[in-house]
Backbone bond lengths (Angstrom), bond angles and torsions (degrees), N, CA, C in turn:
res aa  C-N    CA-C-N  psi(-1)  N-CA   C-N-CA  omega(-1)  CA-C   N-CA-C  phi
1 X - - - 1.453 - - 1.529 109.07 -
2 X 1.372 101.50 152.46 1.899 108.97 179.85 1.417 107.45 -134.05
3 X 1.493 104.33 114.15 1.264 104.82 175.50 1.549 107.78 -90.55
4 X 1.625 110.48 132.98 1.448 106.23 174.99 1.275 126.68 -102.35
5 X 1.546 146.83 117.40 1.125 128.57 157.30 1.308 154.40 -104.37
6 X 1.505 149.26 104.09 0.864 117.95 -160.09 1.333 120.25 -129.09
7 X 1.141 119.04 162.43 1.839 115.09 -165.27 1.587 110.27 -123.46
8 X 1.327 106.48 112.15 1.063 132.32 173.88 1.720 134.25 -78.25
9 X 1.327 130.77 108.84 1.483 123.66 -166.44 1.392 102.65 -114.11
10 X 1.322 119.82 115.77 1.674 134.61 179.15 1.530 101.10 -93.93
11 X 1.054 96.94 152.96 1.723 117.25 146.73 1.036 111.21 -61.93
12 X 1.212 131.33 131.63 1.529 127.40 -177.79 1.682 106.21 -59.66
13 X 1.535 112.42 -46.34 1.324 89.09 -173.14 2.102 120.20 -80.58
14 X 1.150 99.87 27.93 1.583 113.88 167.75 1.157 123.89 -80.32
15 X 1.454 97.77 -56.76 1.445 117.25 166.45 1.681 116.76 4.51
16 X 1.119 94.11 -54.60 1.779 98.05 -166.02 1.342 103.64 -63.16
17 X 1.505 116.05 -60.12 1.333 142.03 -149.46 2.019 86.55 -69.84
18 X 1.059 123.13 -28.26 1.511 131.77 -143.41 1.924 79.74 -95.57
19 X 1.451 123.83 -57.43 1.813 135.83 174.58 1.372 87.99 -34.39
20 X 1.175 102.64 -81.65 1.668 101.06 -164.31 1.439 134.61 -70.81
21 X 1.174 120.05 -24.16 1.798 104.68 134.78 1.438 130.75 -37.48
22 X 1.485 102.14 -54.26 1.924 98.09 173.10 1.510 111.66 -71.55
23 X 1.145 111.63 -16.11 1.887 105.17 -171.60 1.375 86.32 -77.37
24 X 1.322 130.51 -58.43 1.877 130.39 179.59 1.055 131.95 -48.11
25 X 1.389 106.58 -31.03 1.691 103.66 177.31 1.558 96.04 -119.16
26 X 1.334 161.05 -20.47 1.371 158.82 137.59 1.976 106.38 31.23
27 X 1.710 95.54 -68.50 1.739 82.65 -158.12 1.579 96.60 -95.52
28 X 1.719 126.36 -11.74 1.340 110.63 175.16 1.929 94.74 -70.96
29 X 0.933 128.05 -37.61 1.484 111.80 174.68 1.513 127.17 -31.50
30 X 1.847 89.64 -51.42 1.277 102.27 -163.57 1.865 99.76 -76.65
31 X 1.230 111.77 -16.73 1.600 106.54 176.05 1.289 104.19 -77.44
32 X 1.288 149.45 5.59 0.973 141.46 -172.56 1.469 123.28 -64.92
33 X 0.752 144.45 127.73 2.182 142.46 -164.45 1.899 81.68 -52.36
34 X 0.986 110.35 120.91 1.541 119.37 149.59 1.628 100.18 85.90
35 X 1.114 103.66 44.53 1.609 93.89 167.65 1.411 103.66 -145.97
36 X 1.284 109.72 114.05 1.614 141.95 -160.14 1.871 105.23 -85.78
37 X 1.213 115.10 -36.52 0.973 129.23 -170.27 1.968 139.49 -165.85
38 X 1.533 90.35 126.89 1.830 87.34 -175.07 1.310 130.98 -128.44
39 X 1.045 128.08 126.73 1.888 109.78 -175.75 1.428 102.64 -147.41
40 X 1.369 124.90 158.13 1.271 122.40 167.27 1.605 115.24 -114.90
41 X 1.407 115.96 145.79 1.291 110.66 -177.17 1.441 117.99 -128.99
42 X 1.344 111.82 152.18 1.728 103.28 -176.87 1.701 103.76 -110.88
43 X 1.161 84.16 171.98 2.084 86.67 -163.22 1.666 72.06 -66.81
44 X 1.481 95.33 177.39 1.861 96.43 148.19 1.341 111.63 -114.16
45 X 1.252 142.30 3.02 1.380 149.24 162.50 2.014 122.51 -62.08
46 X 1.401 78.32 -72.43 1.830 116.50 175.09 1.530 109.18 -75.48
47 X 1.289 148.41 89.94 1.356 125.23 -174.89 1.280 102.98 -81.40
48 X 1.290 138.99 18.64 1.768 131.20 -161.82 1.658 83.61 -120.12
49 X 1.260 140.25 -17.99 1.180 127.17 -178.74 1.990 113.23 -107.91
50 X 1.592 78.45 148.08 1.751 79.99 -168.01 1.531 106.01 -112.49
51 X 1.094 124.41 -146.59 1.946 151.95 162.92 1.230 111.85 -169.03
52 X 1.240 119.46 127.71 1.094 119.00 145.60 2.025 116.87 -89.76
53 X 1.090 113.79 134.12 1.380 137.66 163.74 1.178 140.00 -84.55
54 X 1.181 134.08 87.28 1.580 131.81 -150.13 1.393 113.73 -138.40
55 X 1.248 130.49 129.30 1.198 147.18 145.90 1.493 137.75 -63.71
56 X 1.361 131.73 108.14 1.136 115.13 167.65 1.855 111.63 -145.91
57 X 1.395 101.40 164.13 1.099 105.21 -177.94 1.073 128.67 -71.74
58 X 1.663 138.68 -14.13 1.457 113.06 166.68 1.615 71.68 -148.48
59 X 1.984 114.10 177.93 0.962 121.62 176.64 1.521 120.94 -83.56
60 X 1.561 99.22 -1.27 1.681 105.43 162.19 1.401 120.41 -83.49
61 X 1.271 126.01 -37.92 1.410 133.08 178.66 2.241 109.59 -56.96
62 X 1.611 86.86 -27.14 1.701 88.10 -178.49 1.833 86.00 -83.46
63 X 1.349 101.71 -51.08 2.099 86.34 -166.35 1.218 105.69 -38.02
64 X 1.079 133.25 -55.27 1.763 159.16 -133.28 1.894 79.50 -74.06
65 X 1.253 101.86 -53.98 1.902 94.51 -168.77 1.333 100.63 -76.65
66 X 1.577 116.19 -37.95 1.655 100.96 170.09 1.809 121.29 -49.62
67 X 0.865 98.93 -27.71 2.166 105.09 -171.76 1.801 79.95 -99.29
68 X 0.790 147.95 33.01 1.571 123.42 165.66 1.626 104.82 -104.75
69 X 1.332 107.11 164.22 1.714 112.74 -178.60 1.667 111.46 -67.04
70 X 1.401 92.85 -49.56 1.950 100.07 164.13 1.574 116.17 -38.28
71 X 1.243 120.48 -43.70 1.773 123.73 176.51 1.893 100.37 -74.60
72 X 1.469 105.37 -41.11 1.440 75.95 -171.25 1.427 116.23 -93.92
73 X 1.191 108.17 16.67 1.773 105.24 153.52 1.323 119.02 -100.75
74 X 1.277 119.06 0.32 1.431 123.75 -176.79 1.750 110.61 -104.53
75 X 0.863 116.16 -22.88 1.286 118.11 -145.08 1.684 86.55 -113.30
76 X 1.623 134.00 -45.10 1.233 134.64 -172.37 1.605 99.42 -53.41
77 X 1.409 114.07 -67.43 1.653 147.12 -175.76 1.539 97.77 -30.62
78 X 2.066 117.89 -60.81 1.111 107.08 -167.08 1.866 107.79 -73.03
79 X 1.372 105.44 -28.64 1.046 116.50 -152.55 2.010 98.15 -67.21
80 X 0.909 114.62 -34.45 1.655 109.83 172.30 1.794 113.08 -91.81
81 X 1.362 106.62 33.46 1.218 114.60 148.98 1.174 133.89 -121.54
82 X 1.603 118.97 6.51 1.360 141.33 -174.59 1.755 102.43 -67.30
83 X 1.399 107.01 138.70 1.368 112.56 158.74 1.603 119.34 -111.12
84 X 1.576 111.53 11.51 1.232 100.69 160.43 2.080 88.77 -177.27
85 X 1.670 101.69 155.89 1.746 108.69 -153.39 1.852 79.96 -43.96
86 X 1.498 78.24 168.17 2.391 106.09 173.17 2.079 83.74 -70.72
87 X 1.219 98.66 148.60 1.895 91.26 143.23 1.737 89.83 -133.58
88 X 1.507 96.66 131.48 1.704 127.30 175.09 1.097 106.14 -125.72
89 X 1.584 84.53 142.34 1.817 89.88 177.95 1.576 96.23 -161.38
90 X 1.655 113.35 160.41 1.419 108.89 -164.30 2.019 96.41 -108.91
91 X 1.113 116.25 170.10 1.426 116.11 148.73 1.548 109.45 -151.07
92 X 1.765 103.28 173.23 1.325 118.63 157.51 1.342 113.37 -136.76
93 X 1.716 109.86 155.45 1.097 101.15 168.66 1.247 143.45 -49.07
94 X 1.390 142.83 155.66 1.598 126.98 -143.34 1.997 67.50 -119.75
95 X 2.272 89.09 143.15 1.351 117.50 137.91 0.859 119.84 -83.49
96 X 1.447 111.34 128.62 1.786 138.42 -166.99 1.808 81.17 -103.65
97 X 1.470 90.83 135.18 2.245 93.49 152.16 1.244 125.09 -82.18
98 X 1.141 115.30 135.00 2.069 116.40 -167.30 1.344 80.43 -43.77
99 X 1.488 97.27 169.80 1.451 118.78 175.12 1.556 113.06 -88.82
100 X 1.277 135.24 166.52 0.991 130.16 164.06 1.340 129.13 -49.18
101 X 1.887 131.10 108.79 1.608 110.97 -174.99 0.948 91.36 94.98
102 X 1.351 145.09 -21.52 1.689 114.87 -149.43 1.973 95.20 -102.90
């Protein structure tokens, strides 16, 4: 699994325009082949900055939505509302070594 995150910084007055892109494309995301999971989050400090939170099952199933037509209408749109670059980054859960004995 690949958890994705990425953090997004608007202009405050984007904000709006930035909701309703994710309210529009939200559940075709979530139909996407290999995407387990989606949510968006707001700092609680900054209200102009967001995350998106995403789940998917391998790091091809996220490329696969990166190269899809759905990303490149989504992603151009948010992307000229930024007030400063996305920082994204992927993870997985970390293998721990059994414990000693165990």
């Amino acid at each position: 699994m690949i958890i994705r995150i990425v953090r997004l910084t608007f202009a405050p007055e984007h904000v709006p325009a930035f909701l309703q892109i994710f309210q529009d494309s939200e559940s075709q995301i979530r139909q996407m082949p290999g995407c387990r999971f989606l949510e968006l989050w707001q700092d609680a400090d900054q209200p102009h900055v967001y995350c998106t939170h995403s789940h998917w099952e391998s790091a091809e199933d996220l490329n696969t939505y990166r190269r899809s037509e759905l990303f490149g209408q989504v992603w151009p749109a948010t992307k000229a509302l930024f007030a400063a670059p996305p920082l994204a980054f992927s993870v997985q859960p970390a293998e721990l070594p059994a414990a000693p004995g165990a």
